[in-house]
N, C-alpha and C positions, 0 to 999 in steps of 0.2 A: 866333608860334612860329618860331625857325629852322629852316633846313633843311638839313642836311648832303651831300645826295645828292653836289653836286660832288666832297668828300673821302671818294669810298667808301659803301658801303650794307651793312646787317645782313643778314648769315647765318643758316645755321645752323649749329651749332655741329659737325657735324664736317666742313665743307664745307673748312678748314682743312689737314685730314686730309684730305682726299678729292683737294686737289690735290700735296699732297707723295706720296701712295703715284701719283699723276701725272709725277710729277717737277719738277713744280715747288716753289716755297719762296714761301708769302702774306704781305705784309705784312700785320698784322693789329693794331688793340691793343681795347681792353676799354673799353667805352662808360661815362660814371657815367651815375649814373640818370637824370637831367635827360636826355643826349642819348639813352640806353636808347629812353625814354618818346615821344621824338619819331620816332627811325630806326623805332619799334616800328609809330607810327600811319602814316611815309612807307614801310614794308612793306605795312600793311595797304591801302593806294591801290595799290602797285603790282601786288599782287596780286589785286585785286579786277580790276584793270584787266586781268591777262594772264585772268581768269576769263571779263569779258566778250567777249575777241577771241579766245577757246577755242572748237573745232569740240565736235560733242557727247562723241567719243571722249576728247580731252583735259579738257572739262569737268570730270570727277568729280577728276583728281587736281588739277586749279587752284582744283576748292574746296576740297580738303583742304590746300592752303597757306594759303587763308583762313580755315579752320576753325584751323591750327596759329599763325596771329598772333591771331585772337581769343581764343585760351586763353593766352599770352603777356600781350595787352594786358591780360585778366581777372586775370591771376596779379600782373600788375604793381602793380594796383587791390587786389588785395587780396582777389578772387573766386575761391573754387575753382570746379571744377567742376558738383560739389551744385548752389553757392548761383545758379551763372549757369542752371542748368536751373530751379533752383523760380523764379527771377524771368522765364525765359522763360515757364514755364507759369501765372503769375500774368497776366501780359499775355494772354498766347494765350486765357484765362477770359474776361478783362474786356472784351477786344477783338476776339478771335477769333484765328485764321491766317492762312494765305492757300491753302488747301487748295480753295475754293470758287471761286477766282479771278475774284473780282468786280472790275469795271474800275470807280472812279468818274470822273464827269466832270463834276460841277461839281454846282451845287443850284438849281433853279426858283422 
């Protein structure tokens, strides 16, 4: 899979706006889907990544950037949001949570 980062990384969509009422002027253009799909999953690393070197105060909004590319990547796929909670809570049946926080380490 290529990786674009060097030329520029995905936003969001009024971050655009957000720097012209700045004063500045973005270079910007409109990803096709192919590289969508890729900027989409090198979002979702970068953000996972500012999630784990988040103190506990900043924690909740760097998941909520993770939370906003996972509904992204799903929408990409083809998943609303319905269909990605009934397939969470089919797993969380079969296999459980992690509400119990069991640590494995290996098998005897």
């Amino acid at each position: 899979m290529e990786r674009h980062s060097e030329y520029g990384k995905l936003v969001r969509d009024r971050i655009p706006q957000v720097i012209r009422e700045g004063g500045g002027e973005p270079v910007t253009y409109i990803a096709n889907p192919q590289e969508y799909r890729t900027r989409l999953r090198d979002k979702l690393g970068e953000e996972v990544a500012e999630f784990l070197e988040a103190d506990d105060a900043q924690a909740p909004e760097e998941l909520a950037d993770v939370l906003e590319v996972v509904r992204a990547l799903a929408a990409e796929l083809g998943i609303d949001a319905d269909q990605m909670e009934t397939i969470r809570e089919v797993k969380a049946r079969e296999r459980g949570g992690f509400a119990a926080r069991i640590v494995w380490t290996g098998n005897c």
